[in-house]
C-alpha positions as CSV (number, residue, x, y, z in Angstrom):
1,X,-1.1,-4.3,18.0
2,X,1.6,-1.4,17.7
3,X,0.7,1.9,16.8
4,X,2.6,4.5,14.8
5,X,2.1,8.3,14.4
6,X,1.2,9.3,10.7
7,X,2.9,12.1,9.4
8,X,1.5,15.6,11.2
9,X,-1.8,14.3,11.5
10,X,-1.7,13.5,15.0
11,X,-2.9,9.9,14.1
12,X,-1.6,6.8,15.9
13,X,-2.3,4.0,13.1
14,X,-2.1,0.2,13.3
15,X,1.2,-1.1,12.2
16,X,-0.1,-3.9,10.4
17,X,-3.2,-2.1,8.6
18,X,-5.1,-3.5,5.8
19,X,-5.0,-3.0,1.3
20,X,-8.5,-3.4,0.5
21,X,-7.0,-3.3,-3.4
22,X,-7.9,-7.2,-3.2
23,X,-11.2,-7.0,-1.7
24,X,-12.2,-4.3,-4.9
25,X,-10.8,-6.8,-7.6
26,X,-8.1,-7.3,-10.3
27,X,-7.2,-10.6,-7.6
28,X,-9.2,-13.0,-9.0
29,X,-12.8,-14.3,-7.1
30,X,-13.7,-12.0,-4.2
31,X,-17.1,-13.0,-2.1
32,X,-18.6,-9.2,-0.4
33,X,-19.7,-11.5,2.7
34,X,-16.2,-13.0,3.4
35,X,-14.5,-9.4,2.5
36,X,-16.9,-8.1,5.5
37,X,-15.7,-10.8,7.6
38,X,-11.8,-10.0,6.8
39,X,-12.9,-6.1,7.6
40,X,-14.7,-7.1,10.2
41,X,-12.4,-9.2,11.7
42,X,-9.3,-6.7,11.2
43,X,-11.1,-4.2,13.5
44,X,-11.4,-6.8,16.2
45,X,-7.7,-7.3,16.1
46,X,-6.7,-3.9,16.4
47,X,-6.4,-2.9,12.4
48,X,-7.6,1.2,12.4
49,X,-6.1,2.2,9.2
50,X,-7.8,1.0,5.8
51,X,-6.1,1.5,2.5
52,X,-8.3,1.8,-0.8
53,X,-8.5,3.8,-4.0
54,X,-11.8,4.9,-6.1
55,X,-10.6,2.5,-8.9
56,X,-10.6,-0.8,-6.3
57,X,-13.3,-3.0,-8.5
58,X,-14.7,0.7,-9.7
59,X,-15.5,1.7,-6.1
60,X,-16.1,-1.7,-4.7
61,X,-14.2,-1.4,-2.1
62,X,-14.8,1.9,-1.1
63,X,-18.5,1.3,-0.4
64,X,-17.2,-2.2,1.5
65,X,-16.0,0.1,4.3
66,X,-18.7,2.5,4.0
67,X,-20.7,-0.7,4.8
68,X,-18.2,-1.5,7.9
69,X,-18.7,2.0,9.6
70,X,-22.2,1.6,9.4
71,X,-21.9,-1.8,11.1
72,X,-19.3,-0.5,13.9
73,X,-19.0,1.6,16.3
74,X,-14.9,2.0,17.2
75,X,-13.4,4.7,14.8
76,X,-11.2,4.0,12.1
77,X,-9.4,6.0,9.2
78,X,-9.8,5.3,5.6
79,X,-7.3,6.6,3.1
80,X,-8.6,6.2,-0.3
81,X,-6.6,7.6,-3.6
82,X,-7.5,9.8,-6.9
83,X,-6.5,10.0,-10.1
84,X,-6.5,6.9,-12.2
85,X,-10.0,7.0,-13.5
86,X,-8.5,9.3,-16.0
87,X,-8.3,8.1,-19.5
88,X,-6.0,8.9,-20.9
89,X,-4.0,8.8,-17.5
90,X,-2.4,11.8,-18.0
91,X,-0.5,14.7,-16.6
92,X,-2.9,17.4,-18.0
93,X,-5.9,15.4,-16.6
94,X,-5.0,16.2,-12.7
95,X,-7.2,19.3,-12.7
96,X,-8.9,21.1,-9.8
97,X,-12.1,20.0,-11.6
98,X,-11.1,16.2,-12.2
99,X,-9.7,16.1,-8.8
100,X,-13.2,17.7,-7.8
101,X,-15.3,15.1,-9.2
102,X,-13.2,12.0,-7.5
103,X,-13.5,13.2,-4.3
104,X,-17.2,14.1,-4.8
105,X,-17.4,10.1,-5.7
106,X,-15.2,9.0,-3.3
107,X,-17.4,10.9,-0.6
108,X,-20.5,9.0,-2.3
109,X,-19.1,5.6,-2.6
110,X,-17.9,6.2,1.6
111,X,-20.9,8.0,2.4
112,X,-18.9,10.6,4.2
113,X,-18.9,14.3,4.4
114,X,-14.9,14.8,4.6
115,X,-12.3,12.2,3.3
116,X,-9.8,11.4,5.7
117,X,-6.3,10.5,3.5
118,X,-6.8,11.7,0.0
119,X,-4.1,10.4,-2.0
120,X,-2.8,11.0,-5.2
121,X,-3.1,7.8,-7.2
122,X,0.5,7.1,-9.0
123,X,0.4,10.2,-11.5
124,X,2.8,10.8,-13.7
125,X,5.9,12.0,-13.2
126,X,5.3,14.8,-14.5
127,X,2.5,16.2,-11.7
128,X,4.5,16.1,-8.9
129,X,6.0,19.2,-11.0
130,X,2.9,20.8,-11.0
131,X,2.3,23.3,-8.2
132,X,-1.1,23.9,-9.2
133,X,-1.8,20.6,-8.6
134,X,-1.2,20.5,-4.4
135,X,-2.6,24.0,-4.9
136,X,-6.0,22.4,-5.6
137,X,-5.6,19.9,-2.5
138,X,-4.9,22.3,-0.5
139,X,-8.0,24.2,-1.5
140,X,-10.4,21.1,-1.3
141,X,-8.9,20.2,2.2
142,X,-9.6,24.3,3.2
143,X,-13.2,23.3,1.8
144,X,-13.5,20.4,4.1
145,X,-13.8,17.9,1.1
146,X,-10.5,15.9,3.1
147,X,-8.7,16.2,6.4
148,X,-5.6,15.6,4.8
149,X,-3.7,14.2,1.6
150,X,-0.6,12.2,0.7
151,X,0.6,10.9,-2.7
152,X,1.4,6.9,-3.9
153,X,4.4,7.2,-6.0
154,X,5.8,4.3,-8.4
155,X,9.5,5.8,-8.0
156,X,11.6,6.9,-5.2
157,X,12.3,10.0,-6.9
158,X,8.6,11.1,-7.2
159,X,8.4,10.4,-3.2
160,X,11.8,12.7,-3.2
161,X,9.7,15.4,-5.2
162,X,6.5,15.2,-3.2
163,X,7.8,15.6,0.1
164,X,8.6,19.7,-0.9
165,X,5.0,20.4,-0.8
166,X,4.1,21.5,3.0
167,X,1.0,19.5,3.0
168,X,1.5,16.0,1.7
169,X,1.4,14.1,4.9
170,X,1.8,10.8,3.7
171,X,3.7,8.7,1.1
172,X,2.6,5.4,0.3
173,X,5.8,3.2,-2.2
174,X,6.2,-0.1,-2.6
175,X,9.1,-1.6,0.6
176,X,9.5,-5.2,0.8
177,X,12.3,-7.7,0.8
178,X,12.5,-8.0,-2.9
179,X,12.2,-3.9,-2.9
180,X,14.4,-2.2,-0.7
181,X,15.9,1.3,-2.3
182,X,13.3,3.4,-0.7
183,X,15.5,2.8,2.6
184,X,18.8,4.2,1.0
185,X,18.0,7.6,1.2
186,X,14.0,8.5,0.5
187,X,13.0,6.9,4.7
188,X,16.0,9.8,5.9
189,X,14.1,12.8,3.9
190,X,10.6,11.5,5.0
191,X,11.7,11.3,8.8
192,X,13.2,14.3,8.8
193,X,9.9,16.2,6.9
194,X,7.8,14.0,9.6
195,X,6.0,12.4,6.5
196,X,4.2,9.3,6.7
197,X,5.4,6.3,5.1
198,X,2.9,3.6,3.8
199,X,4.5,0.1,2.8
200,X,2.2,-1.1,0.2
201,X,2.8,-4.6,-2.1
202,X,4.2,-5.7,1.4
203,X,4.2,-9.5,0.4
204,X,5.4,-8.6,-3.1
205,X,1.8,-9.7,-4.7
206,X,1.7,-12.8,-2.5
207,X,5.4,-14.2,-3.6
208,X,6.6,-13.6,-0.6
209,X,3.3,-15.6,1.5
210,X,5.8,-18.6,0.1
211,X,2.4,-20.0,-1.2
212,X,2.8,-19.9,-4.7
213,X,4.5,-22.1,-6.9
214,X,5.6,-22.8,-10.5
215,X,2.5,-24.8,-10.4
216,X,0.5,-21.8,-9.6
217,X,-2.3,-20.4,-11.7
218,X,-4.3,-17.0,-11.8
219,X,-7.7,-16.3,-12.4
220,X,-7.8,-14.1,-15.9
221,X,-9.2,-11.2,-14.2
222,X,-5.9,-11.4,-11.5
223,X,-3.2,-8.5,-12.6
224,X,-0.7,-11.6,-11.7
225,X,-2.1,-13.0,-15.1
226,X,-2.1,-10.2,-17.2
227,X,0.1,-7.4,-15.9
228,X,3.3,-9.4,-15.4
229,X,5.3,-7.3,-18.5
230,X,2.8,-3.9,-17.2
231,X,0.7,-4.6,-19.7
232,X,-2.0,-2.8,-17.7
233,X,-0.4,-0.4,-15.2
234,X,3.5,-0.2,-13.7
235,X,5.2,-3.6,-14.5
236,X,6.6,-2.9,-10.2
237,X,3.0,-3.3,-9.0
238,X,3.5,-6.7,-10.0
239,X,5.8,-9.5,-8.0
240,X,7.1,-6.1,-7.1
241,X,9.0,-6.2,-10.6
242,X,10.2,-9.7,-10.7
243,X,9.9,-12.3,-12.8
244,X,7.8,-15.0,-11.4
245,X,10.7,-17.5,-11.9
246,X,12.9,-15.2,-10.4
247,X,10.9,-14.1,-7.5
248,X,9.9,-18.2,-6.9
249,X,13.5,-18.5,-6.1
250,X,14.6,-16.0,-4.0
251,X,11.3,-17.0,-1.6
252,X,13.6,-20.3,-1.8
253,X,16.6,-18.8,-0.4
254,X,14.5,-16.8,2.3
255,X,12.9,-19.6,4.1
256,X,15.4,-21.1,5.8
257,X,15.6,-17.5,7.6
258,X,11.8,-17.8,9.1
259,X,12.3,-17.9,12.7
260,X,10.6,-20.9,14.6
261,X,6.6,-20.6,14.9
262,X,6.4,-17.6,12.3
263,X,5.7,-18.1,9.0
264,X,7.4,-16.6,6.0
265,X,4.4,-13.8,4.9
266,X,4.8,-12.7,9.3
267,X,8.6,-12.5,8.6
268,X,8.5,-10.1,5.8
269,X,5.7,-8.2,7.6
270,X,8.3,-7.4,10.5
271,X,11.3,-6.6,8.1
272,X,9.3,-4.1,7.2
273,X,8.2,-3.0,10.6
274,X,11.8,-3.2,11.5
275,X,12.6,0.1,9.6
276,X,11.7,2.9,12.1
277,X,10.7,5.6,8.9
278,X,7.6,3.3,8.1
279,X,4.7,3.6,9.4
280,X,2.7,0.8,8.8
281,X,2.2,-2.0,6.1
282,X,-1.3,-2.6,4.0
283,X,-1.0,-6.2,3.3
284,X,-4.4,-7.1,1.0
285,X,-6.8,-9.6,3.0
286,X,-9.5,-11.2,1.5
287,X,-10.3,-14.0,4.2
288,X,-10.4,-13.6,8.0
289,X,-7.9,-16.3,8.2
290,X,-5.3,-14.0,5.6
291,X,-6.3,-10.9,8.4
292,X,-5.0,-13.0,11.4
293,X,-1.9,-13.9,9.7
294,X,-1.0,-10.8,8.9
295,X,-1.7,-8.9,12.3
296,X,0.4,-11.5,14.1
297,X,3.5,-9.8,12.7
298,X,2.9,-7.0,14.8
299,X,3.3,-8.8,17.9
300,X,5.9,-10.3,16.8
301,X,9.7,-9.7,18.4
302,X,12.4,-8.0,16.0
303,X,14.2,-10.1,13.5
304,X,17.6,-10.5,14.6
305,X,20.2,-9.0,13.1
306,X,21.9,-11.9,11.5
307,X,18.2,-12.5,10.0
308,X,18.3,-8.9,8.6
309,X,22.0,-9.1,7.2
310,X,20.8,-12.2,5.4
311,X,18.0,-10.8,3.7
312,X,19.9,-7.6,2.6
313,X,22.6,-9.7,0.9
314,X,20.1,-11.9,-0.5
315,X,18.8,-9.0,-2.4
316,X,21.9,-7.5,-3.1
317,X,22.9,-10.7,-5.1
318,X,19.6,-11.8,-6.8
319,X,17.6,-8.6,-6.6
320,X,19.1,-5.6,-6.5
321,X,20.8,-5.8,-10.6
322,X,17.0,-6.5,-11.6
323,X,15.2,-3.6,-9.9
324,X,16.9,-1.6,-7.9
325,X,17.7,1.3,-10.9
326,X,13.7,1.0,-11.8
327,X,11.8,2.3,-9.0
């Protein structure tokens, strides 16, 4: 496993780390005993860096890793995130009081005195124009309520807008193959304000596992099913924007890149890897056999550059026109 320093928070975290958004729900059937094992399993691999939010099957997967610290020894950090239990989900809602009474929960569900990544759970754009906003972090962090807190953005221009606040260590946006604008200028400004950068959708809601198929179906309660026009929540946080169609046949024209004895999900693990801004990627897991998979991509040697070339010009043709001015 490779290790990667977060932000200013003098942690070294896995570089393959694990999205426990799966494990919580909104991807179909999930069993508590195999999600133990794929926790389980990711620690004994070198995974120290789990990813989860209070909404992840209604805190689900929150009390899933309270259950894993109880059942191991080695440390580990869990981020979790805040903010879309509001309803409406709206600006005016992220209050010192509301933010107050997610953490409290969070703490519950973790069954933890102090939160170590709090982060705010892709607010409106309108927050991250709200001083009074990171003013309350701050003061819950002074409180000892959280060690320290970052922000998940939809848009590269809410990451742009977050990193002026001192103490947002962390920024967790969606960086994949089939997503690839964060890298144009956002990675510069986070490097330079030594912010954290958290790759999340790494595999593009499993599109880019090359596993699915037009033949593929989803369970009704998978947002694969039912959020595919963001019926639900940001149409990106879906086949990172794509249409399935679309997004079946790009996967196409990026297998014949796979280098020999990897398999497509490992090869768009270490893309992402290959950009020296990120610091890790939170692929979901909900098997031990999904956590191995992953992980191998850390040990895995860089892409070559021919490979990388490839991939940008794929997106750059069949991508880029579709997404790119989104997010």
């Amino acid at each position: 496993m490779e290790y990667r320093a977060l932000g200013r928070t003098g942690w070294q975290v896995s570089t393959i780390s694990f999205g426990a958004w799966a494990i919580g729900g909104t991807w179909g059937n999930v069993d508590d005993r195999e999600s133990l094992s794929a926790l389980h399993r990711a620690l004994d691999l070198g995974v120290n860096f789990f990813d989860t939010a209070d909404v992840y099957g209604d805190g689900r997967s929150e009390r899933l890793l309270a259950r894993l610290r109880r059942e191991r020894r080695e440390p580990f950090h869990v981020a979790t995130k805040a903010g879309r239990r509001l309803d409406p989900h709206v600006a005016g809602g992220y209050t010192r009081r509301n933010l107050t009474a997610f953490v409290e929960r969070s703490l519950a569900n973790l069954e933890s005195d102090t939160l170590d990544l709090l982060q705010l759970h892709c607010p409106p754009t309108e927050v991250y124009y709200m001083p009074e906003v990171f003013d309350a972090l701050d003061t819950l962090a002074k409180e000892g309520k959280l060690r320290f807190y970052g922000v998940s953005v939809e848009r590269v221009e809410e990451g742009i807008k977050a990193i002026e606040y001192p103490g947002v260590q962390s920024v967790q946006i969606i960086f994949n193959v089939l997503r690839q604008r964060p890298a144009d200028l956002f990675f510069n400004e986070a490097r330079r304000r030594q912010v954290g950068i958290l790759a999340r959708v790494p595999l593009a809601s499993g599109l880019l596992t090359g596993k699915l198929s037009r033949e593929t179906t989803f369970a009704p309660d998978d947002h694969r099913a039912f959020n595919r026009h963001g019926e639900s929540f940001d149409r990106g946080e879906t086949f990172s924007g794509l249409d399935f169609e679309t997004g079946l046949r790009v996967v196409e024209a990026l297998r014949p890149l796979v280098p020999p004895g990897q398999t497509l999900a490992q090869m768009a693990l270490r893309w992402i890897l290959m950009e020296p801004a990120v610091t890790c990627a939170i692929p979901g897991a909900k098997r031990p056999a999904q956590v191995e998979e992953n992980v191998r991509a850390a040990d895995l040697p860089p892409l070559p550059e021919a490979t990388m070339s490839a991939c940008r010009e794929l997106y750059s043709r069949h991508v880029r026109p579709l997404v790119h001015h989104y997010w």
